[in-house]
N, CA and C atoms as an extended XYZ file, in Angstrom:
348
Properties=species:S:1:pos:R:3:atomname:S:1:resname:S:1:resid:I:1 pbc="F F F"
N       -27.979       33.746       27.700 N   UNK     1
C       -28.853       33.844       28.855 CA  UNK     1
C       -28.312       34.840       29.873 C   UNK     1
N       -27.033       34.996       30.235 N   UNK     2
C       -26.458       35.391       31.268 CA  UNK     2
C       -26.692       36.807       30.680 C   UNK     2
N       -26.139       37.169       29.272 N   UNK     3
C       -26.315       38.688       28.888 CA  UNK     3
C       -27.578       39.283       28.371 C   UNK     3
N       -28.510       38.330       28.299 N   UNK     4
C       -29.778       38.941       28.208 CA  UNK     4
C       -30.284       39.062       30.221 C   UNK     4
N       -30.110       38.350       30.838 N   UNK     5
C       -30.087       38.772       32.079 CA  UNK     5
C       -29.565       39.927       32.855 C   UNK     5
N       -28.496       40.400       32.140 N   UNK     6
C       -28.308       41.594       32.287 CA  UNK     6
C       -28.545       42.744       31.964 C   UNK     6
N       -29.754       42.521       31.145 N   UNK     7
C       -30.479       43.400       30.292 CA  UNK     7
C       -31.480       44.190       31.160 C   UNK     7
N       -31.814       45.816       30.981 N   UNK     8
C       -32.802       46.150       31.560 CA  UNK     8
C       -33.655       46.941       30.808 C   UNK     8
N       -34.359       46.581       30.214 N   UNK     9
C       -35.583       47.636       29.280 CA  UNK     9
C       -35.860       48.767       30.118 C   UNK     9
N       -35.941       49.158       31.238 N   UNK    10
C       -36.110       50.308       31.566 CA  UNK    10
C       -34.704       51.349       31.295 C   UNK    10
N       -33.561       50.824       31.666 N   UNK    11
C       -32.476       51.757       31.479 CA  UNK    11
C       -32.479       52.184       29.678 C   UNK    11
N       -32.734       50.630       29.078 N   UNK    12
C       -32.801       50.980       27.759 CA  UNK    12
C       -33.897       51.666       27.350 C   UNK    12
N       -34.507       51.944       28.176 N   UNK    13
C       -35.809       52.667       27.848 CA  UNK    13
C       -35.281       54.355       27.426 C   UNK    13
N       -34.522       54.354       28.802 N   UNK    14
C       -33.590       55.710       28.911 CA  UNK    14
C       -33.072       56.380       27.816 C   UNK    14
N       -31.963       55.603       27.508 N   UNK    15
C       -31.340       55.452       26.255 CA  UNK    15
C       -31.984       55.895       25.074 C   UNK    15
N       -33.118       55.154       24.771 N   UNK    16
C       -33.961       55.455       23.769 CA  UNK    16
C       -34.668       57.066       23.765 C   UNK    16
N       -34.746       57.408       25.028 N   UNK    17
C       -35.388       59.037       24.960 CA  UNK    17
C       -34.548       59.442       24.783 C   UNK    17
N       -33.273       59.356       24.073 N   UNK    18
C       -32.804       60.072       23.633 CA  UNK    18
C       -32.393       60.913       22.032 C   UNK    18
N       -33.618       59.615       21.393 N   UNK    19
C       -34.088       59.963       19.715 CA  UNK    19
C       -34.984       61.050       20.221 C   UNK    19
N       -35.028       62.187       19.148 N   UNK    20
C       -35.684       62.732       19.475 CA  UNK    20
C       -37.034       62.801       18.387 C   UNK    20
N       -36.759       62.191       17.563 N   UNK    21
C       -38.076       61.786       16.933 CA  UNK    21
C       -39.172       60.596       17.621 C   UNK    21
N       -40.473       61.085       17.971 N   UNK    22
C       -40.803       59.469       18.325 CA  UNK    22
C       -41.135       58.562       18.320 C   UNK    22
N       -41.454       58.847       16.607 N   UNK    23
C       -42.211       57.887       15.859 CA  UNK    23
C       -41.051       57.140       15.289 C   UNK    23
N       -39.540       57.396       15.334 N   UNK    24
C       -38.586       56.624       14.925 CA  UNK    24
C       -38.201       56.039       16.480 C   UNK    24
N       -38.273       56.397       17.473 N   UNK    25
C       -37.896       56.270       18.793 CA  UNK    25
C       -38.998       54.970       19.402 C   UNK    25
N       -40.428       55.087       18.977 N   UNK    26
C       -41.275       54.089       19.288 CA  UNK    26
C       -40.989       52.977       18.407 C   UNK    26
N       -41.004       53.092       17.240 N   UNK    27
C       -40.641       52.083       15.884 CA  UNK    27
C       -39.479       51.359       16.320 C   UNK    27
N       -38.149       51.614       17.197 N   UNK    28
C       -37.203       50.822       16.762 CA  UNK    28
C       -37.521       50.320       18.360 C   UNK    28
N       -37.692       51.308       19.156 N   UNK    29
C       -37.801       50.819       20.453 CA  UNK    29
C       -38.654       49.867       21.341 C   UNK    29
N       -39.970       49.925       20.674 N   UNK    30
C       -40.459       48.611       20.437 CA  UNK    30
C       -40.198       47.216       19.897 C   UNK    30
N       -39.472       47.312       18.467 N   UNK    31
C       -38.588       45.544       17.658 CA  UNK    31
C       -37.798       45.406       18.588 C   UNK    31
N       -37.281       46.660       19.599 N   UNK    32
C       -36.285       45.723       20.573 CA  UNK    32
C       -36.682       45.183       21.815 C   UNK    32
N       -38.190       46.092       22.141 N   UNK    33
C       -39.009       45.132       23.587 CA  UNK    33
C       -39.601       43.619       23.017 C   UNK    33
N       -40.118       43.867       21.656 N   UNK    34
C       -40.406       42.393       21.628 CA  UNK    34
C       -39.449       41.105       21.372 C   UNK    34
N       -38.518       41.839       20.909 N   UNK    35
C       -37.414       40.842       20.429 CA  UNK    35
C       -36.486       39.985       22.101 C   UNK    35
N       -36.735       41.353       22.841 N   UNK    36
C       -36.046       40.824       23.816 CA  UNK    36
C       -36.949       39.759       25.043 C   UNK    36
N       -37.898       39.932       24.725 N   UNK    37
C       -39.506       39.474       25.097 CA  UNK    37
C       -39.531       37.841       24.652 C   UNK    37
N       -39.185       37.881       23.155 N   UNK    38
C       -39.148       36.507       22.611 CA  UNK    38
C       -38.323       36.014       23.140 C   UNK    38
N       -36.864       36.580       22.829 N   UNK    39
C       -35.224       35.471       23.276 CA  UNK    39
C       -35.829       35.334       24.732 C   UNK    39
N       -36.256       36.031       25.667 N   UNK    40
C       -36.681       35.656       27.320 CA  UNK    40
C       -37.208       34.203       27.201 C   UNK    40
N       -38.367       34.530       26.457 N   UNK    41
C       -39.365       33.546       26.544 CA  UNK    41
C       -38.743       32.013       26.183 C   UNK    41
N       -37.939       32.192       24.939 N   UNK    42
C       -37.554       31.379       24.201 CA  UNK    42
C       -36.505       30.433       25.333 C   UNK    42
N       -35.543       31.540       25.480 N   UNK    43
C       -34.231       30.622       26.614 CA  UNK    43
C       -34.999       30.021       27.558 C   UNK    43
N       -36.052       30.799       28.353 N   UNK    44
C       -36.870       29.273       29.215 CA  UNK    44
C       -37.506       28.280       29.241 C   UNK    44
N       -37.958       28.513       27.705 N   UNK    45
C       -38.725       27.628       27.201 CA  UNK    45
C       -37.481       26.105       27.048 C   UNK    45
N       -36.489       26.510       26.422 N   UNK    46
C       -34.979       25.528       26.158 CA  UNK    46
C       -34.890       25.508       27.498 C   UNK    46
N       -34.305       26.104       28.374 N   UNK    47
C       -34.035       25.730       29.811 CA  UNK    47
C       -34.491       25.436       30.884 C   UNK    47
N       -35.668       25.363       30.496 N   UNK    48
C       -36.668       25.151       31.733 CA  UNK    48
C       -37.052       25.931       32.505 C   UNK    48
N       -36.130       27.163       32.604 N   UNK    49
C       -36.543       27.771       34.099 CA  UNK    49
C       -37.564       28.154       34.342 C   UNK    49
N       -37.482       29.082       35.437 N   UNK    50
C       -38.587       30.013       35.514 CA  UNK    50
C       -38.237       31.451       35.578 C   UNK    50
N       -36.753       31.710       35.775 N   UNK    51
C       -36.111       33.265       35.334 CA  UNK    51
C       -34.866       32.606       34.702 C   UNK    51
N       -34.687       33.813       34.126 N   UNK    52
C       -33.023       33.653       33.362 CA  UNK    52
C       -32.097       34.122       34.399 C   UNK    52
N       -31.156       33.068       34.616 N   UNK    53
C       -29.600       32.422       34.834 CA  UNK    53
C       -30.557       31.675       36.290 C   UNK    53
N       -31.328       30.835       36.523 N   UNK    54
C       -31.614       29.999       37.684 CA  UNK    54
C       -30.227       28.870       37.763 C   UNK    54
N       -29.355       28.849       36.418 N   UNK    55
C       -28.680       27.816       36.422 CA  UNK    55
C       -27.107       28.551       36.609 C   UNK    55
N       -27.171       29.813       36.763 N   UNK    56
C       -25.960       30.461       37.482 CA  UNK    56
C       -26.455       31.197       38.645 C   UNK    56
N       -26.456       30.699       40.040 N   UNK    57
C       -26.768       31.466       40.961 CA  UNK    57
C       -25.871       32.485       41.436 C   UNK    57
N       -24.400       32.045       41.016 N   UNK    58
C       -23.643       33.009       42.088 CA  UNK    58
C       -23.525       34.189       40.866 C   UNK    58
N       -23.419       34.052       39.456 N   UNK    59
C       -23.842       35.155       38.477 CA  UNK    59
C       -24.636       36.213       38.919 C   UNK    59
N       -26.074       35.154       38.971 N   UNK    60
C       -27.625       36.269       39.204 CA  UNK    60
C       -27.131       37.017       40.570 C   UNK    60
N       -26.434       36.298       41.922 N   UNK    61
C       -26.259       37.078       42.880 CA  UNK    61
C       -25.107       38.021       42.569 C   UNK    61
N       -24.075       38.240       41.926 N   UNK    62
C       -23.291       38.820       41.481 CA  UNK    62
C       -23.090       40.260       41.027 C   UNK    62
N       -24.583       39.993       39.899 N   UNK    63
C       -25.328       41.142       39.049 CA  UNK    63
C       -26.454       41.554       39.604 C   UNK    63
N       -26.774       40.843       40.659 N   UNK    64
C       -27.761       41.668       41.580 CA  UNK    64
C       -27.321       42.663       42.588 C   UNK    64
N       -26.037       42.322       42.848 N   UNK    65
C       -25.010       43.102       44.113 CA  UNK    65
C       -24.965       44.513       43.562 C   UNK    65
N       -24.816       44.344       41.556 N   UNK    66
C       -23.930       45.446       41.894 CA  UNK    66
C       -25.111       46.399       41.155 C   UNK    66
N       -25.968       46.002       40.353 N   UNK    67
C       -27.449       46.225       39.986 CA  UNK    67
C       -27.188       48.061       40.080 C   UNK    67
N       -27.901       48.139       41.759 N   UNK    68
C       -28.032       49.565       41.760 CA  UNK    68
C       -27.256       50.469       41.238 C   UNK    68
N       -25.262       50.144       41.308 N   UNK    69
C       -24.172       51.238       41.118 CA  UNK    69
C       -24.395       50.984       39.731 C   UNK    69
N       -24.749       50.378       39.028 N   UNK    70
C       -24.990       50.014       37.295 CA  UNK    70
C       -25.684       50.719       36.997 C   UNK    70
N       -26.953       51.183       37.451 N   UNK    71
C       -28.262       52.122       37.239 CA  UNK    71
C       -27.372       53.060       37.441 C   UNK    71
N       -26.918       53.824       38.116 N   UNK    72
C       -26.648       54.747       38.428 CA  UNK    72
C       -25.693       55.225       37.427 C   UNK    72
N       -24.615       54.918       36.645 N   UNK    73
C       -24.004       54.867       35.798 CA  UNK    73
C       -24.648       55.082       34.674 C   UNK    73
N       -25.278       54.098       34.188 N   UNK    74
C       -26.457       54.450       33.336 CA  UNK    74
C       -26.953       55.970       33.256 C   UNK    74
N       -27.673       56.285       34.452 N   UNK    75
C       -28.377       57.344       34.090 CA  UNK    75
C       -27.316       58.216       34.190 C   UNK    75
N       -26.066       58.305       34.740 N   UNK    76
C       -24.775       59.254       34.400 CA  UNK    76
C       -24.501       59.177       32.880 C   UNK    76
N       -24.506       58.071       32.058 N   UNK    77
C       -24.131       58.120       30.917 CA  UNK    77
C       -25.157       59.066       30.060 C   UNK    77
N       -26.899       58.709       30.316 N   UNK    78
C       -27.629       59.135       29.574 CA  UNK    78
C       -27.359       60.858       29.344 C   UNK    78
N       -27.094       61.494       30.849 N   UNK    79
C       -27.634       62.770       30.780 CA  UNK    79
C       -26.162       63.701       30.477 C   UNK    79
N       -24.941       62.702       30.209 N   UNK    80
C       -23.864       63.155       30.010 CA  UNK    80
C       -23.861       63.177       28.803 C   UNK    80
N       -24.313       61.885       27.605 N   UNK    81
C       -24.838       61.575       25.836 CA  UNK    81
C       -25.867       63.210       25.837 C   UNK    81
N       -26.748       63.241       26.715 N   UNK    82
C       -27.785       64.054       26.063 CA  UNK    82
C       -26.603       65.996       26.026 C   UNK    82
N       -25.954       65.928       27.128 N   UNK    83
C       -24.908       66.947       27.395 CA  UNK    83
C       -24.390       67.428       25.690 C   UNK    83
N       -23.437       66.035       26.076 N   UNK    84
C       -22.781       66.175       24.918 CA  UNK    84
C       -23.365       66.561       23.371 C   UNK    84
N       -24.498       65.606       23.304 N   UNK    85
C       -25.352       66.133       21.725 CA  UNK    85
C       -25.560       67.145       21.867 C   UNK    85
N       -26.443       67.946       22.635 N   UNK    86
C       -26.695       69.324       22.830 CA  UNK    86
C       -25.777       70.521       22.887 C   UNK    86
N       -24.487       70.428       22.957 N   UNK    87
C       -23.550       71.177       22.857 CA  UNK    87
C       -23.119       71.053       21.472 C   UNK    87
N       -23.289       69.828       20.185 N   UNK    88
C       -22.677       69.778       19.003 CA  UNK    88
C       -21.937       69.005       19.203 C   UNK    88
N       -21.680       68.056       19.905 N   UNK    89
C       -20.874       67.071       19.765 CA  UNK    89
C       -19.498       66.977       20.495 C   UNK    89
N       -18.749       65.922       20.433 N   UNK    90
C       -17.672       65.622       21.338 CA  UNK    90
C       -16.795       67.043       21.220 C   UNK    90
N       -16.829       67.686       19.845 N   UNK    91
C       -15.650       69.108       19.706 CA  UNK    91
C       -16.174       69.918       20.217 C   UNK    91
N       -17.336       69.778       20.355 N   UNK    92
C       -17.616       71.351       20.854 CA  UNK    92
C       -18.030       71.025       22.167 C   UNK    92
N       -18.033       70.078       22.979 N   UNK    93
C       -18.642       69.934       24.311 CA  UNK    93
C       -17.392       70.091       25.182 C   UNK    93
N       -17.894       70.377       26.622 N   UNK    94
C       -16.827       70.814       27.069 CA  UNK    94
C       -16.175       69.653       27.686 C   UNK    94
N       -14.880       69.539       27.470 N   UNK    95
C       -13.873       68.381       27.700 CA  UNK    95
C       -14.108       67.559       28.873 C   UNK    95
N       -14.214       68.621       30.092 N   UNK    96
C       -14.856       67.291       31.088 CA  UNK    96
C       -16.016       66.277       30.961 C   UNK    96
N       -17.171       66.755       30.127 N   UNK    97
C       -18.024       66.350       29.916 CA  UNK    97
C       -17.594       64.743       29.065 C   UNK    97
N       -17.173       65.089       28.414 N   UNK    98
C       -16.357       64.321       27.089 CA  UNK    98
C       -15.813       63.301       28.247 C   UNK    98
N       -14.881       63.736       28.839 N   UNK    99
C       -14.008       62.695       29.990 CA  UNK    99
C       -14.998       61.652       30.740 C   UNK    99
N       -16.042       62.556       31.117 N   UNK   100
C       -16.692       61.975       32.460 CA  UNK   100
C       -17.636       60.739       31.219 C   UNK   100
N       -17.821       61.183       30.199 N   UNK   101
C       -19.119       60.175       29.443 CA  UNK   101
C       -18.016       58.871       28.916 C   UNK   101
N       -16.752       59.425       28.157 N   UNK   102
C       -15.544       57.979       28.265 CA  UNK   102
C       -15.160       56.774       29.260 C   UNK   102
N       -15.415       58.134       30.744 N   UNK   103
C       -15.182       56.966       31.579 CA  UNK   103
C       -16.491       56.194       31.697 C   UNK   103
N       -17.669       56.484       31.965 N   UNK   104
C       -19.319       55.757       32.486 CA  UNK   104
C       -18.456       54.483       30.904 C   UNK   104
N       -18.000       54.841       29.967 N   UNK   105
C       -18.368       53.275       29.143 CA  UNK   105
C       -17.626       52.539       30.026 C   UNK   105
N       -16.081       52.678       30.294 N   UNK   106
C       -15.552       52.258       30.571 CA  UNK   106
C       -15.765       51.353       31.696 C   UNK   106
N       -16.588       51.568       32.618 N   UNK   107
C       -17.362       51.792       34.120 CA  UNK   107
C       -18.376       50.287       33.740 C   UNK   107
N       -19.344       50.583       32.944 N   UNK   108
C       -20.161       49.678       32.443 CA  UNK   108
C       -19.516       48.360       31.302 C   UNK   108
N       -18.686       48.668       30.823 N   UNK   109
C       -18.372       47.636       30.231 CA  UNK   109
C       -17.741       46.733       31.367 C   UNK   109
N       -17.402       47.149       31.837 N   UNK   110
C       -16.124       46.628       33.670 CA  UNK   110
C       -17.227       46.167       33.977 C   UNK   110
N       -18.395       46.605       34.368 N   UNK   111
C       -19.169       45.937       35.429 CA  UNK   111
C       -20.086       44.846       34.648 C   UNK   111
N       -20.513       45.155       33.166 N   UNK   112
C       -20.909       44.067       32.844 CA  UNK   112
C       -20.048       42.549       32.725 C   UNK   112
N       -18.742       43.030       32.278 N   UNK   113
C       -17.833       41.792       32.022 CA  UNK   113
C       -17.465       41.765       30.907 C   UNK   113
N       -18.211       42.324       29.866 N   UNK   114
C       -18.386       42.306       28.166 CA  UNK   114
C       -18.406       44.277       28.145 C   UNK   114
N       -17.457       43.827       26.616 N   UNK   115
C       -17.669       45.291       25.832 CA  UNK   115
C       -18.617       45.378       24.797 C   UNK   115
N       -19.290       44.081       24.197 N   UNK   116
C       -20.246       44.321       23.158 CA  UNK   116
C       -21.471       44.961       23.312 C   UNK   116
């Protein structure tokens, strides 16, 4: 509950423009709006609530604090991934680039709590 709460289909939306096919980009990116659509539905349905983590408040306020600097990271990661592919990859991109996209994981895994 807590890590699907931390979930944002729009950032992952992001992410996803970055297939550049989009009939493979709609295909997978869709099994993952509905899938994440169901587990929503599903955990409240088991928990009663009416949003996911009502039963961790100081969590939801937690991950709401830091919300915005998370987005922001995000879209640092996306356009640093899209950098990097477009140059040929981690060898051929230029090293800061490489640095700055190592650290955003690093950044986001920290702020989620989890590396998975």
């Amino acid at each position: 509950e807590k890590v699907l709460f931390q979930s944002d289909m729009d950032i992952a939306r992001s992410y996803a423009a970055l297939v550049q096919n989009d009939q493979t980009r709609a295909s997978i990116f869709d099994k993952v709006q509905a899938e994440h659509d169901l587990t929503r539905n599903m955990i409240l349905a088991v928990a009663g609530g009416r949003s996911l983590s009502d039963r961790f408040p100081a969590f939801r306020e937690q991950a709401h604090s830091i919300a915005p600097q998370m987005a922001g990271v995000h879209r640092l990661q996306v356009d640093l991934l899209r950098q990097v592919r477009g140059a040929g990859g981690a060898e051929q991109a230029d090293p800061a680039d490489v640095d700055a996209l190592l650290m955003t994981i690093h950044v986001i895994s920290s702020g989620l709590g989890w590396t998975g």
